[in-house]
N, C-alpha and C positions, 0 to 999 in steps of 0.2 A: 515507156513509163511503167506498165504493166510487168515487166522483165526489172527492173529497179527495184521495184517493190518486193517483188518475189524471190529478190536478190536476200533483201533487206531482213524481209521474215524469217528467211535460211538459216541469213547468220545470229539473229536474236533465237532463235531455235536452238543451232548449235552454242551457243558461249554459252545458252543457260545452258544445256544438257551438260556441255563439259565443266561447268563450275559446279555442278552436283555428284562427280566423281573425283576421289578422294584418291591423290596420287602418292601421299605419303603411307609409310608402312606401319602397320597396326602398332598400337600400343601393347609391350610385352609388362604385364603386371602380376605378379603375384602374391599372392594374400594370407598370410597365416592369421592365426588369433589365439589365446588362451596359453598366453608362452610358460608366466608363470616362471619365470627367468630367477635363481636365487645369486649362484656368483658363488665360488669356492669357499669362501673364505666368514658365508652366513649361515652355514647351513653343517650341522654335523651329523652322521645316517647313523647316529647311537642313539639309543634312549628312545623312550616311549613313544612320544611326537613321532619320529621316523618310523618305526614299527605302527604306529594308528594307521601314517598317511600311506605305505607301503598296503595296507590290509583292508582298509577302510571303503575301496574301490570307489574314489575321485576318479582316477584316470590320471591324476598329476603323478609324473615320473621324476621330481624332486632330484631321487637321486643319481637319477641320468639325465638331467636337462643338461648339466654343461656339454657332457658332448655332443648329445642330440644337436643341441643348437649350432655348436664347432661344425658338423656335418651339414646342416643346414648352411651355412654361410659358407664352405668349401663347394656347396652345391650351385649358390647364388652366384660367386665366382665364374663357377663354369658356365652358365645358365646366362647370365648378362642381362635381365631383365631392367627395362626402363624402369621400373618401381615397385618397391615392393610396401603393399599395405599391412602393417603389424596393426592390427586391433586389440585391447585390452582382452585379458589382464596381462600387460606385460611382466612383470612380475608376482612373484609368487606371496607376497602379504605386505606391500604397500612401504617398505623400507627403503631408503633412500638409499643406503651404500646398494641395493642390489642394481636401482638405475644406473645408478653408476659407471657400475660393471658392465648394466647392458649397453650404456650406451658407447663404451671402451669397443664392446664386439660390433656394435653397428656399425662403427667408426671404420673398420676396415672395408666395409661395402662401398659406404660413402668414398673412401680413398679412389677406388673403384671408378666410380663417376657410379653407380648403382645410386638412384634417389628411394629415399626411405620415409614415410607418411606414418606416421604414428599416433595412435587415439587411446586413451587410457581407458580400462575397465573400471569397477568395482573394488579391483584390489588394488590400484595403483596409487590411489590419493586415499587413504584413509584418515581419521583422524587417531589411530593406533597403527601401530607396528611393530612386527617379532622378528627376534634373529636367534635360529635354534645353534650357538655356539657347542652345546653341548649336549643334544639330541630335548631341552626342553625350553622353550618358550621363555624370553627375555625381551623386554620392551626394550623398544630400538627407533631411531629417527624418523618418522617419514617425510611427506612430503607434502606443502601448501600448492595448489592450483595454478599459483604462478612459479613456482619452483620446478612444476613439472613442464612449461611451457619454457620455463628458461633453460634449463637440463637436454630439454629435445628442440630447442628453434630450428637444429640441422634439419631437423625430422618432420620438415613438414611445417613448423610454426610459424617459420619467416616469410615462406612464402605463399600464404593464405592467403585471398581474398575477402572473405567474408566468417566469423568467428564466434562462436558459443561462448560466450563467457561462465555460462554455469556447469556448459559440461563437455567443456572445452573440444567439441565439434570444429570442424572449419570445412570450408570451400575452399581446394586449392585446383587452380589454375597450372597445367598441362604446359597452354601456348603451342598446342599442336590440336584444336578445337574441341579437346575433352578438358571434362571437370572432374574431379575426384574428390 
């Protein structure tokens, strides 16, 4: 009986030890922020506006984000990360054709099977929006809170768990015992 028992302890011993080690392999994430994404076709590098933003030391590289970012997602490719977290400000002054565009570039990740998580900044939803056509400042479309949720569902909105409504946060669910 004594030998039964000490059988018994053993094995509750072992299954828990072994159900506290984690046999799947790490989750690969990578995380940018402050993309500030414009899109060819919003943005002109003449005129004052581009001369302020060029001089003015932001740090926004305006008029090298498109390739920046082309090299970034030729990186992504090779790299094969389970997900990558884009944090705001996805683009660069809250204009809807520029989501657009970014989300034309995400779209090739996502082909990918690469999963993409997206959370908007300060410049993504405003209630103004510019498109420097011609090196100055023209009001231009943006975007409503649910427009930016419907524009990016790929991105993270549809498979949320749990959801910010004011500022459009989420809990999303891995299914590999991490949350994001």
């Amino acid at each position: 009986m004594k030998k039964v028992f000490s059988v018994i302890i053993a094995l509750i011993f072992i299954f828990s030890f072994s159900s506290c080690i984690k046999t799947e392999e790490p989750l690969k994430i990578v995380t940018i922020t402050d993309i500030h994404f414009t899109g060819e076709n919003y943005f002109s590098y003449e005129g004052t506006f581009a001369e302020a933003n060029e001089s003015n030391g932001t740090g926004k590289q305006i008029k090298y984000i498109e390739n920046i970012f082309d090299a970034f997602i030729s990186e992504m490719l090779l790299e094969k990360p389970d997900y990558i977290l884009i944090t705001g400000d996805l683009v660069f002054n809250g204009a809807k054709v520029s989501h657009f565009a970014l989300k034309e570039k995400l779209q090739q990740l996502l082909d990918e099977g690469i999963k993409i998580l997206v959370l908007p900044g300060n410049h993504d939803i405003t209630g103004y929006a510019y498109s420097f056509p011609n090196g100055e400042p023209e009001v231009t479309e943006s975007l409503t809170p649910k427009e930016f949720r419907e524009i990016y569902s790929e991105f993270g909105y549809s498979g949320g768990v749990s959801y910010d409504e004011n500022s459009l946060s989420y809990v999303y669910d891995t299914g590999k015992g991490t949350r994001i």
